[in-house]
C-alpha positions as CSV (number, residue, x, y, z in Angstrom):
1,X,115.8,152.5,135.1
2,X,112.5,152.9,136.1
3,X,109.7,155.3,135.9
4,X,109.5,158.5,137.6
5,X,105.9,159.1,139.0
6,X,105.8,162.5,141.4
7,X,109.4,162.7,142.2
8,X,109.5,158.6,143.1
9,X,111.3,156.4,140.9
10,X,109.2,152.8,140.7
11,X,111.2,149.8,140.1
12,X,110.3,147.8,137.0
13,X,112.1,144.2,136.1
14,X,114.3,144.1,133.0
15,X,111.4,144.0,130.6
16,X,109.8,147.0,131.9
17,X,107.4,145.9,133.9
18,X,106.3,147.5,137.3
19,X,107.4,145.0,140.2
20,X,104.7,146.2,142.5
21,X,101.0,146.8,140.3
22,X,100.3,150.6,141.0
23,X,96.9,151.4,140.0
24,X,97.2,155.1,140.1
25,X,96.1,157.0,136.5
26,X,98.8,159.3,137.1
27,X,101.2,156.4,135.7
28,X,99.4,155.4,132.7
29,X,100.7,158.4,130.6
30,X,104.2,157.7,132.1
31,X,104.3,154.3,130.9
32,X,102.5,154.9,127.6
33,X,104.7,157.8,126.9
34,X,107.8,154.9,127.3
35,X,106.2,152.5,125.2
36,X,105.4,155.4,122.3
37,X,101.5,154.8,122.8
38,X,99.1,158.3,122.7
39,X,96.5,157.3,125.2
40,X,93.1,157.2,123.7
41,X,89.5,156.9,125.2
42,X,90.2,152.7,123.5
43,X,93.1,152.6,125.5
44,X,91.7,153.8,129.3
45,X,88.4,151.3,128.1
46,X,92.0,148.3,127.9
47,X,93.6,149.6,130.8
48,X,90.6,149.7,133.3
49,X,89.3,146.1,132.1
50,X,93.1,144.5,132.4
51,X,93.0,146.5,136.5
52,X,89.4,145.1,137.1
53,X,90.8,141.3,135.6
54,X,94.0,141.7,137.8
55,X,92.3,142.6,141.0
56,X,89.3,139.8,140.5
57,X,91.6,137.3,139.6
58,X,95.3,138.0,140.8
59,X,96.4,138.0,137.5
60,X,95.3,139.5,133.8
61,X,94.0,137.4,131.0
62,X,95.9,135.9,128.0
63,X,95.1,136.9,124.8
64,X,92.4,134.6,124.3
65,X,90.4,135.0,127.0
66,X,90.7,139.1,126.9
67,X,89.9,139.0,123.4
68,X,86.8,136.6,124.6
69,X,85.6,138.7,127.6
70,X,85.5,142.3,125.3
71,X,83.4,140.4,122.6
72,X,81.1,139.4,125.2
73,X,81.3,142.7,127.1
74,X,81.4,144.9,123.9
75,X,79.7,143.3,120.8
76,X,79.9,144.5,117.5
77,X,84.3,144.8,117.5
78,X,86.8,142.8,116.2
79,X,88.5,142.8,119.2
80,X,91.7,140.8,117.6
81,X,92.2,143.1,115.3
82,X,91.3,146.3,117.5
83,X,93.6,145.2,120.1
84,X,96.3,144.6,118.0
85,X,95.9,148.4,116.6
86,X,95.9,150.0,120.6
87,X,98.5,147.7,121.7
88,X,101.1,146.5,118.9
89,X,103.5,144.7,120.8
90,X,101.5,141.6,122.4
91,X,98.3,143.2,123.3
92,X,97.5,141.8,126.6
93,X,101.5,142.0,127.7
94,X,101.7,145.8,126.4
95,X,98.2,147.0,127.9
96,X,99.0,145.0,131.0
97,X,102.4,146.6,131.3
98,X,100.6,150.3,130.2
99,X,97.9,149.8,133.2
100,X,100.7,149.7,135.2
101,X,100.5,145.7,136.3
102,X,103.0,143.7,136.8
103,X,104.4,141.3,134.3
104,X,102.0,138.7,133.4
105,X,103.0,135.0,133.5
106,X,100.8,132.6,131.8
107,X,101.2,130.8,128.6
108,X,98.8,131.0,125.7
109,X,95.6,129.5,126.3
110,X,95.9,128.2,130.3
């Protein structure tokens, strides 16, 4: 089953992923609601750099390189750790999933 944004039930895949990427911030709360996540001002900071990352590069980062980009983008966090804290299950699968993106694809560190 899907979520249920205005009336209009979106079609994830079996993991829970959106099949189409819907960028709205209606969904967000929606999604995070699903995955038990209480949307802080950290989390809308994760979700607009994994929409920016998707529409520059067709696709979000792995873990690596998000945790990369933020230090270089945001000094002064531990961006493993904070990540990790906003996004328990596999950070940049979770926030990606959250942002309402669709399932990302690549393998560790490629």
């Amino acid at each position: 089953m899907g979520y249920v944004l205005n009336g209009e039930e979106l079609e994830v895949d079996d993991d829970g992923f959106l099949l189409e990427a819907n960028f709205s911030d209606e969904i967000v709360p929606v999604i995070a609601e699903a995955e038990g996540i209480t949307l802080t001002d950290e989390h809308w900071q994760i979700i607009n750099y994994m929409r920016r990352k998707y529409q520059e590069d067709g696709h979000t980062p792995n873990f690596r390189n998000m945790v990369a980009e933020l230090d270089e983008e945001i000094e002064g966090m531990d961006w493993k750790k904070k990540l990790y804290e906003l996004f328990p299950l596999q950070p940049n699968r979770q926030a990606a999933k959250v942002a309402g993106l669709t399932k990302p694809f690549g393998k560790g560190g490629y």
